[in-house]
C-alpha positions as CSV (number, residue, x, y, z in Angstrom):
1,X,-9.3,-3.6,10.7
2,X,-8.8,-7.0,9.4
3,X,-8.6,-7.5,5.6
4,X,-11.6,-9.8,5.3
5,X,-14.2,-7.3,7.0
6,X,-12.5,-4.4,5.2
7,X,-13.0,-6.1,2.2
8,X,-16.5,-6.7,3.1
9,X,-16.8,-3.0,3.6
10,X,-15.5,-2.0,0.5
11,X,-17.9,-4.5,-1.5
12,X,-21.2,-3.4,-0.1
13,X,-20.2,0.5,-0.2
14,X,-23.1,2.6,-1.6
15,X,-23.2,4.8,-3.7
16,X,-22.0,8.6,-3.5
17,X,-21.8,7.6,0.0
18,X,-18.8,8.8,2.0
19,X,-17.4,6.1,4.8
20,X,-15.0,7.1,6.9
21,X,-12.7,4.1,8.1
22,X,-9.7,5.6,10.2
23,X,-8.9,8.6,11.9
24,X,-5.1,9.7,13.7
25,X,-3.6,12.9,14.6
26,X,-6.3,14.9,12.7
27,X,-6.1,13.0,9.2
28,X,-9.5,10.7,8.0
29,X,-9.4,7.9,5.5
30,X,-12.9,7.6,4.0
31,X,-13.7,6.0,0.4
32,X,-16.7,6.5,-1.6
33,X,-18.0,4.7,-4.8
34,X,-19.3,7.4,-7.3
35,X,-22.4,6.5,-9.4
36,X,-21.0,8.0,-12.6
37,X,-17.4,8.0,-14.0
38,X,-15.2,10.6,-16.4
39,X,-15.4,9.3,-19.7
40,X,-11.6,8.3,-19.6
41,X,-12.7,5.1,-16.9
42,X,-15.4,4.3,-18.9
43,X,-13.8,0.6,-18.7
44,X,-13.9,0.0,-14.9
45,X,-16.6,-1.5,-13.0
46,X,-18.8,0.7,-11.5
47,X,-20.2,-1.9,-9.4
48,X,-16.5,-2.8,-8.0
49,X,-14.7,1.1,-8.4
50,X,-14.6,3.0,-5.4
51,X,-11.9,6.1,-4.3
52,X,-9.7,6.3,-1.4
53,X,-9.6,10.2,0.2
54,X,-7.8,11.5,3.0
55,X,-9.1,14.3,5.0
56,X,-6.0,16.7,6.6
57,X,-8.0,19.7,8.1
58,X,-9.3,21.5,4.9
59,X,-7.2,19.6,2.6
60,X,-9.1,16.8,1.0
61,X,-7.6,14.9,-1.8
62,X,-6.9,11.5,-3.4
63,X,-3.6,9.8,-1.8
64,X,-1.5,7.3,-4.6
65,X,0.9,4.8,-4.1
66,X,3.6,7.2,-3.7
67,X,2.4,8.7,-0.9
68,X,2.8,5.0,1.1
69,X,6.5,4.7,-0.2
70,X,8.1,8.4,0.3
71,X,6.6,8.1,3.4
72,X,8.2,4.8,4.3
73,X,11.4,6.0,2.5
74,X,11.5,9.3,4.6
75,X,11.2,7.1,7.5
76,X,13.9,4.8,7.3
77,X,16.0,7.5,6.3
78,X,15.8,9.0,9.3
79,X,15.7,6.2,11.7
80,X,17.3,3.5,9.8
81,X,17.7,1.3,12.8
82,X,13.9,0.6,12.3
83,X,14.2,-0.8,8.6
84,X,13.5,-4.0,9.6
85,X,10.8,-3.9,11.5
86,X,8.9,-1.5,9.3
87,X,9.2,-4.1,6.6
88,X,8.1,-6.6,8.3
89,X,5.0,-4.3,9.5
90,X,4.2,-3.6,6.0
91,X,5.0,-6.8,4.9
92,X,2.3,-8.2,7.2
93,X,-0.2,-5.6,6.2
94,X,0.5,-7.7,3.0
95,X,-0.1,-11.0,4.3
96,X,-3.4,-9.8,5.4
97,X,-2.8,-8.9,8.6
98,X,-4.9,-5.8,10.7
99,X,-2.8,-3.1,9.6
100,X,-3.0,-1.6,13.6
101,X,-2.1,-5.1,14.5
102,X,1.0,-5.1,12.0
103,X,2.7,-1.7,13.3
104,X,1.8,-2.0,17.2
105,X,5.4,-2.8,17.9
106,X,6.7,0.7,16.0
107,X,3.5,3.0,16.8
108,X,5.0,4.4,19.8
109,X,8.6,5.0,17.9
110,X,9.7,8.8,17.3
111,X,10.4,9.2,13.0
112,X,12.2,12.3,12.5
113,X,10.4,12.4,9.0
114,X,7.1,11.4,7.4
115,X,4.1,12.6,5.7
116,X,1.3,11.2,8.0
117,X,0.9,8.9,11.3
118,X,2.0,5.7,10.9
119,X,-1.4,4.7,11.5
120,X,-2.9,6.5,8.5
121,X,-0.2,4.8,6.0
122,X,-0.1,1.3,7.3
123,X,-4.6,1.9,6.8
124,X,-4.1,3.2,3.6
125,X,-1.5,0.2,2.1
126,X,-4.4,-1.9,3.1
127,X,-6.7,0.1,1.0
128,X,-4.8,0.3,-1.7
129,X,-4.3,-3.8,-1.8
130,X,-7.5,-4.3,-1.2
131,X,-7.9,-2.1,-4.8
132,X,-6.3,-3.9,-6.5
133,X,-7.2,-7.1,-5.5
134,X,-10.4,-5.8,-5.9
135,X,-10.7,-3.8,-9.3
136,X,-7.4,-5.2,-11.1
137,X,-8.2,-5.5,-14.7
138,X,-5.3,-6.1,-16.5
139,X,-2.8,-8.5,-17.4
140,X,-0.1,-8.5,-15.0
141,X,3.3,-10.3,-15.0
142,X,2.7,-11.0,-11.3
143,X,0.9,-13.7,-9.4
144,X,-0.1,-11.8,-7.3
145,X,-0.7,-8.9,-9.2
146,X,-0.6,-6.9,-5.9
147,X,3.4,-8.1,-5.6
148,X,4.0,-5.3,-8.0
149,X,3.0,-2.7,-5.6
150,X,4.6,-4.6,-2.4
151,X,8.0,-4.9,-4.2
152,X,8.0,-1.3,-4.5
153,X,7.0,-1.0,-1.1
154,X,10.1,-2.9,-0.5
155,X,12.3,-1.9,-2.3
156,X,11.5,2.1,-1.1
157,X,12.5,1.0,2.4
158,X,15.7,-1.4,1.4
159,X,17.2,0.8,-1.7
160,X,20.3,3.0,-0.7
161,X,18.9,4.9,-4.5
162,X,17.9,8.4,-4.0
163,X,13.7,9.1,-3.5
164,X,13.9,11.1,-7.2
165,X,15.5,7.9,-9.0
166,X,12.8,5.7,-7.3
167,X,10.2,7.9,-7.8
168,X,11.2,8.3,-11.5
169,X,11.1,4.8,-11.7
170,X,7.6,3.8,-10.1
171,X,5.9,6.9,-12.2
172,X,7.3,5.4,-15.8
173,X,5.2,1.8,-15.0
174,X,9.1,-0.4,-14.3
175,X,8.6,-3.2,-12.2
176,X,10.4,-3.2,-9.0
177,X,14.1,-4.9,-9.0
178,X,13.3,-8.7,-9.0
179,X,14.7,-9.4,-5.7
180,X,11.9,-7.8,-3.9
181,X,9.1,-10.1,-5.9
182,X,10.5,-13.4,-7.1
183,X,10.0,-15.9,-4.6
184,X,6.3,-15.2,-4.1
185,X,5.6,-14.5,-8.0
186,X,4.0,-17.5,-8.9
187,X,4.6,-16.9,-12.6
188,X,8.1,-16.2,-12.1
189,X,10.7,-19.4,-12.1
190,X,12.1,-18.6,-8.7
191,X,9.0,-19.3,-6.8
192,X,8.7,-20.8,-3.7
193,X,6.3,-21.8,-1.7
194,X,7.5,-21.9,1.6
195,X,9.8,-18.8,2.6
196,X,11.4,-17.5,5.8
197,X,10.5,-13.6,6.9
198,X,12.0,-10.7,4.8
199,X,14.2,-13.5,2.4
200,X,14.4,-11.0,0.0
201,X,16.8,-9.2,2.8
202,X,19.5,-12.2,2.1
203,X,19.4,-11.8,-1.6
C-alpha cells in the first residue's frame, strides 16, 4: 500500500478496533489503537498510539524491530547474491515507496532462511516507519529520526558481524555504525543532499 494512504489509515484508526492490512502464506498484519494504556505509557498519545500484531495460525503477538532485521539477516546469509537488491527493496520501502512495489523484483526468489514471507516483512518495515514517524517523541540525534532504525536495517544485511553481536548491539539502544546513516542525517556534518543508490555500499 502506498505510504500516504497507509498513513491515512493509521490516523483515522478507531478505537479497540482490529484492522487487518496484509495477508501472505497464512500470516495477517492488523493494528489496533487501544482506548486505555498500562500505566508505564502513560506519556504517549492516545490519540496517535496504535499496535502492530501479526496473526501466524494461533500465534498472535506483537512483532519488534528485530523481527525485520534477523529476518533480513537470515536471508542474505543464505542467498548472499541477493544483498543488493534486498537493500535496495528495503531501502525503497524507506523512501516511501509501496512496500509490494519495492520487493516485486525478489518476491518470486527462493531464501533458504527467514521468519516470514517477504511480503509480511517488507509490510511490516512500513509499519514500523510509519510509527515512528508517527508517535516519535523523543529527542533523537537523527534527522530523520526514522534513519536510526533504517541504518540498522542496513547494516543487518551489509555486516559480516555475527546476528548475536548485532542483536546485542540494537537491544542496548547503540546507534548503527555511522556509515549506514551519515549522508541522509541532516544533523550530522556529512550530509548530503543529493546521493546515488546504496552510497553507503562505497564507504
Amino acid at each position: 500500500m502506498e505510504y500516504k494512504e497507509m498513513f491515512k489509515i493509521v490516523k483515522e484508526l478507531e478505537y479497540d478496533k482490529k484492522t487487518t492490512l496484509y495477508s501472505e502464506g497464512g500470516v495477517d498484519i492488523y493494528i489496533i489503537r487501544p482506548s486505555a494504556l498500562p500505566a508505564r505509557f502513560k506519556d504517549y498519545d492516545l490519540a496517535k498510539n496504535f499496535q502492530i500484531f501479526l496473526k501466524d495460525g494461533e500465534r498472535e503477538f506483537r512483532p519488534n524491530h528485530l523481527r525485520i532485521m534477523i529476518d533480513l539477516n537470515l536471508r542474505v546469509r543464505s542467498t548472499p547474491e541477493l544483498k543488493n537488491e534486498l537493500l535496495q527493496a528495503f531501502d525503497d520501502i524507506f523512501y516511501r515507496i509501496d512496500p509490494d512495489v519495492a520487493i516485486a523484483g525478489i518476491r518470486n526468489q527462493v531464501f533458504a532462511h527467514f521468519l516470514n514471507p517477504l511480503g509480511i516483512i517488507a509490510n511490516l518495515s512500513q509499519l514500523f516507519i510509519i510509527e515512528q514517524d508517527y508517535n516519535y517523541l523523543k529527542p533523537s540525534n537523527f534527522d530523520p529520526a526514522t534513519l536510526f532504525y533504517q541504518g540498522w536495517v542496513r547494516q543487518f544485511l551489509d555486516s559480516t558481524k555475527e546476528i548475536d553481536n548485532l542483536c546485542m548491539s540494537v537491544c542496548n539502544g547503540q546507534p548503527p555504525t555511522a556509515k549506514y546513516t551519515v549522508h541522509e542525517n541532516k544533523k550530522h556534518k556529512s550530509y548530503i543532499d543529493k546521493r546515488k543508490p546504496l552510497w553507503y555500499l562505497g564507504e
